[in-house]
N, C-alpha and C positions, 0 to 999 in steps of 0.2 A: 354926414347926414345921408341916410338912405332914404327909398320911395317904398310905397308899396301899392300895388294895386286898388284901387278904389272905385266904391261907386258912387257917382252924382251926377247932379242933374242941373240946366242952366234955365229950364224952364218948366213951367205947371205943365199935367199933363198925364194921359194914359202912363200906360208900363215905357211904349217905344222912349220917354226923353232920358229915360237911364241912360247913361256910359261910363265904361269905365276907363280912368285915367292913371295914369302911376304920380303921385302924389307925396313930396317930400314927409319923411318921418321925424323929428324931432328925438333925442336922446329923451328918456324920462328925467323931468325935473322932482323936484321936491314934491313929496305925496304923489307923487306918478310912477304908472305902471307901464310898462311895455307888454303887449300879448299877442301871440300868435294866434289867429281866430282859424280854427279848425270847423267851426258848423256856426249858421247864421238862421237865427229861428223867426221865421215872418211873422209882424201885427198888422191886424188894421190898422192901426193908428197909422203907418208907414205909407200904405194909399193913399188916405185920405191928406197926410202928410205932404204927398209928390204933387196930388191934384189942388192944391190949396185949400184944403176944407177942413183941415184942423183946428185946432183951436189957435195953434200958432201957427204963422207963415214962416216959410223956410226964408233965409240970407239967399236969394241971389243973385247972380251968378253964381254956380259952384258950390250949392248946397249937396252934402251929402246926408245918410240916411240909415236907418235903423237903430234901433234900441237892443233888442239879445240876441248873444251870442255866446258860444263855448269855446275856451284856448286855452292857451298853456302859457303862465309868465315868464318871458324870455330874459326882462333887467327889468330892477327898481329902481327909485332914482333917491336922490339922499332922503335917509330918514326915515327911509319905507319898512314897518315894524311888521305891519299886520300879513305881506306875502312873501314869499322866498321864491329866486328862481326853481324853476319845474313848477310850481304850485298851477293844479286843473282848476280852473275858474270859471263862471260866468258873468252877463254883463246883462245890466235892464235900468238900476235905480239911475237916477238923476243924471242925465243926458238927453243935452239939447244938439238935436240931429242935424241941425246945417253944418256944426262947427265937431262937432265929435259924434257921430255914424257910425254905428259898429261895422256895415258893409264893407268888407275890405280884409285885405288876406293879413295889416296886423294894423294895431289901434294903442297908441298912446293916452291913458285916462286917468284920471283921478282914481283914487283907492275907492271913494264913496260911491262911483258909480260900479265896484266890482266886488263878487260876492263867490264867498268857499262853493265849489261844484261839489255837491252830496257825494259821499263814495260809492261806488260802484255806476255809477252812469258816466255813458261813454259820451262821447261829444256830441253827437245826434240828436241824443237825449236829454242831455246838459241843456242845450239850448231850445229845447222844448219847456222847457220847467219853469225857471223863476217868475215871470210875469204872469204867467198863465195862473198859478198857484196863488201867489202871493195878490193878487186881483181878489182872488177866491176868497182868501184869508180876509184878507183889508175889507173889502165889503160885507161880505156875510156874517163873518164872527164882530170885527171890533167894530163894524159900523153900523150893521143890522142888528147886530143882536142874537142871531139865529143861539135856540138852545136843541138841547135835545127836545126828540119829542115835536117840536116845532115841524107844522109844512111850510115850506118852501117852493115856490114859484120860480121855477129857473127859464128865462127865455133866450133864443139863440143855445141852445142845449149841447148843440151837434160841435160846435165850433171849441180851440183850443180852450178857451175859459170856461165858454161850460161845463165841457168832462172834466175839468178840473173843481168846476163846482158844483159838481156832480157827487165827486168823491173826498170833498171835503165838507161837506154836506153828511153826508153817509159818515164818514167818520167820525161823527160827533152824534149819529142818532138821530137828526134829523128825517123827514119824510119827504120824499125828492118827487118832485111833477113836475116834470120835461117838457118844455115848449118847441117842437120842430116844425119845421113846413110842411113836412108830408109824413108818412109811417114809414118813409123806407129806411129809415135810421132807428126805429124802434129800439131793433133787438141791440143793435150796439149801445144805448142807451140805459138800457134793463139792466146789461150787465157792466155796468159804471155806476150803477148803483140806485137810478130811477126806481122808486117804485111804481110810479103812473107815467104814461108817456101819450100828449096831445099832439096830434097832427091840426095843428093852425087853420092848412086848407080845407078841411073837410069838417072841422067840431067848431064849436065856442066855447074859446079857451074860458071865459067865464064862470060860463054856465056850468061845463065839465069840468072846474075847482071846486066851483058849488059844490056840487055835486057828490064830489072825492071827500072832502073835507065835512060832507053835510050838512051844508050851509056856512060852517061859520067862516070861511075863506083862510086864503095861508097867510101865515101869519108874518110871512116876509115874502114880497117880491124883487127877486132880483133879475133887473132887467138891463139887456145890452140894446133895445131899440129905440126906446124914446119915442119925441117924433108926437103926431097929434093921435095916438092911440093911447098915451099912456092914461088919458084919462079914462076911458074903459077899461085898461086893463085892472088899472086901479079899484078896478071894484072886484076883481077876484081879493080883492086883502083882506086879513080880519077885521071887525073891529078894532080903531087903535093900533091898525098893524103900520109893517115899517113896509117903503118900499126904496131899495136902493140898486137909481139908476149908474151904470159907470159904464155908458156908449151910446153914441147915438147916431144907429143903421138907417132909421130914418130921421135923413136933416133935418127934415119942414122943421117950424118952432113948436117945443112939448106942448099940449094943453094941460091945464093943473086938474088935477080931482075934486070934487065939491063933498066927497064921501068922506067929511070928517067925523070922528077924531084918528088923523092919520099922520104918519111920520114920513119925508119924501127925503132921501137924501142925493144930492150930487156926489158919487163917489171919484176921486182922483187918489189913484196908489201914490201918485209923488210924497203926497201928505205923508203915507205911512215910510215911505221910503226915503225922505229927508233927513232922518235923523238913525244916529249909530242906534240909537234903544229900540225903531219900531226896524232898522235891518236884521236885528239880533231875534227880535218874537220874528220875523218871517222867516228865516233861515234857519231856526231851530224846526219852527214847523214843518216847513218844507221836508226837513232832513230825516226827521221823526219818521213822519211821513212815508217816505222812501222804506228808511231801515225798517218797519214795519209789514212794508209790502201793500199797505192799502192807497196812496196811490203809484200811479202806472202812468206815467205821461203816456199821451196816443200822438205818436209822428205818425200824419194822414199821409203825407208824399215829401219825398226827399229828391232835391234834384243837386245835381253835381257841379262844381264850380262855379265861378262868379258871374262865369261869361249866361249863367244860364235863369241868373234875376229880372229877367223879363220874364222870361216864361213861367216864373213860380207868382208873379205878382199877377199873369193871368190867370192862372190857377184861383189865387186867392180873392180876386175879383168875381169870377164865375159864382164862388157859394155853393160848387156842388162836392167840396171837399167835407171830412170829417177828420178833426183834430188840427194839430198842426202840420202847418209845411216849412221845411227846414232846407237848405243848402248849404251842400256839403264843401268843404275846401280841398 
């Protein structure tokens, strides 16, 4: 049995309760992969993860951490059809982070939790991608509904999911109105495919839907804030329109809408990501995606080695990044 560098943590807490530890490896068993993780792409989820505020609480003592990452299959273990050694991979579906943490220089996992890395993306990149995307996909198209033609309300715009559902949004024809905090992100916005871009501090985002739309509001909001705004925000939406929340930047408890006839959804990617059928619609998407060139993962800041997961998880705390932050191996 080898170890391999790891990171966890034995208490809630800021970035400081991270450490890293060298941590027994197990050979891969049945349906298991072995992978050398080459680049480790940061969620919220992972903060709010470390500080107790997830949805789930970490095991511990010795809970470890994160969901994607990009590497290379090192061994299978019996029975393993679907990857061959060398195969470039990513990692995001179905992993529960105390007990299997992509953090760490290699990771023993289920097949279900590991997914084909598109061709032509490097590992940087690779782990910039899956969640970010397939968030996009899972919400907006098979939950929202989004069609062409349709606006769309996209809040937190700046951050990895947004540009990504930014431009999967755009790729289906949709009308894109960007929700940021200030205009200093505009122009990168625009060109991700926004066609309207509200600065939160200075407009009302309602009003200026209004506005945009000519009254009849967008006909899908998809929001990462939650929180007791959502029932104002709720009323930029059409009539009958959908709004589909999947994050919640502000904790407080949501307050519901009274603007009905409207559709509210809780979205959670595991849903779509539990089963072989809805990994095979995200990873075609994704891939398409790619091979077509319209999207473009955005890595915000890339920091180097393991030892340097404090400082990216203050990065990601601040909110004054765009895109993803990934560390590098």
């Amino acid at each position: 049995m080898t170890t391999a560098r790891t990171v966890v943590f034995h208490e809630l807490g800021d970035p400081e309760v991270l450490t890293i530890e060298d941590l027994e490896l197990p050979a891969p068993g049945p349906g298991e992969v072995l992978i050398r993780i080459e680049a480790l792409g940061l969620n919220r989820a992972e903060a709010l993860f470390r500080a107790g505020t997830y949805y789930y609480l970490p095991t511990l003592p010795g809970s470890r951490l994160g969901y994607e990452s990009a590497g290379v299959i090192e061994a299978v273990g019996p029975d393993v059809t679907e990857f061959a050694v060398g195969d470039e991979v990513s990692t995001g579906p179905n992993i529960e982070m105390s007990s299997a943490g992509v953090y760490a220089e290699r990771v023993v996992l289920p097949v279900n939790s590991v997914v084909p890395r598109p061709a032509g993306l490097d590992a940087v990149t690779g782990a910039a991608t899956w969640l970010t995307y397939s968030t996009a996909y899972g919400g907006m198209l098979e939950t929202g509904g989004l069609r062409p033609g349709d606006h769309v309300l996209i809040t937190a715009a700046s951050s990895g999911v947004g540009i990504a559902a930014l431009q999967t949004a755009a790729r289906i024809g949709a009308i894109l109105i960007a929700v940021t905090r200030t205009g200093a992100k505009s122009r990168h916005l625009l060109d991700n495919g926004a066609a309207h871009v509200i600065a939160a501090a200075a407009t009302d985002v309602v009003a200026e839907t209004r506005r945009i739309t000519n009254g009849a509001g967008a006909q899908v909001v998809f929001d990462a804030v939650g929180g007791p705004g959502l029932a104002e925000l709720s009323t930029a939406a059409a009539h009958n329109g959908t709004i589909v929340v999947y994050g919640w930047l502000d904790q407080r408890p949501m307050a519901m809408p009274m603007n009905w006839p409207l559709r509210i959804h809780g979205y959670a990617n595991m849903d779509l990501s539990a089963t072989a059928d809805g990994r095979r619609r995200v990873n075609h998407w994704i891939a398409s995606g790619i091979r077509d060139g319209v999207f473009r993962p955005h890595v915000g800041a890339v920091f180097d080695g393991l030892d340097s997961i404090r400082d990216a998880h203050r990065l990601m705390e601040s909110n004054t990044n765009t895109g993803k932050i990934v560390v590098k191996l």
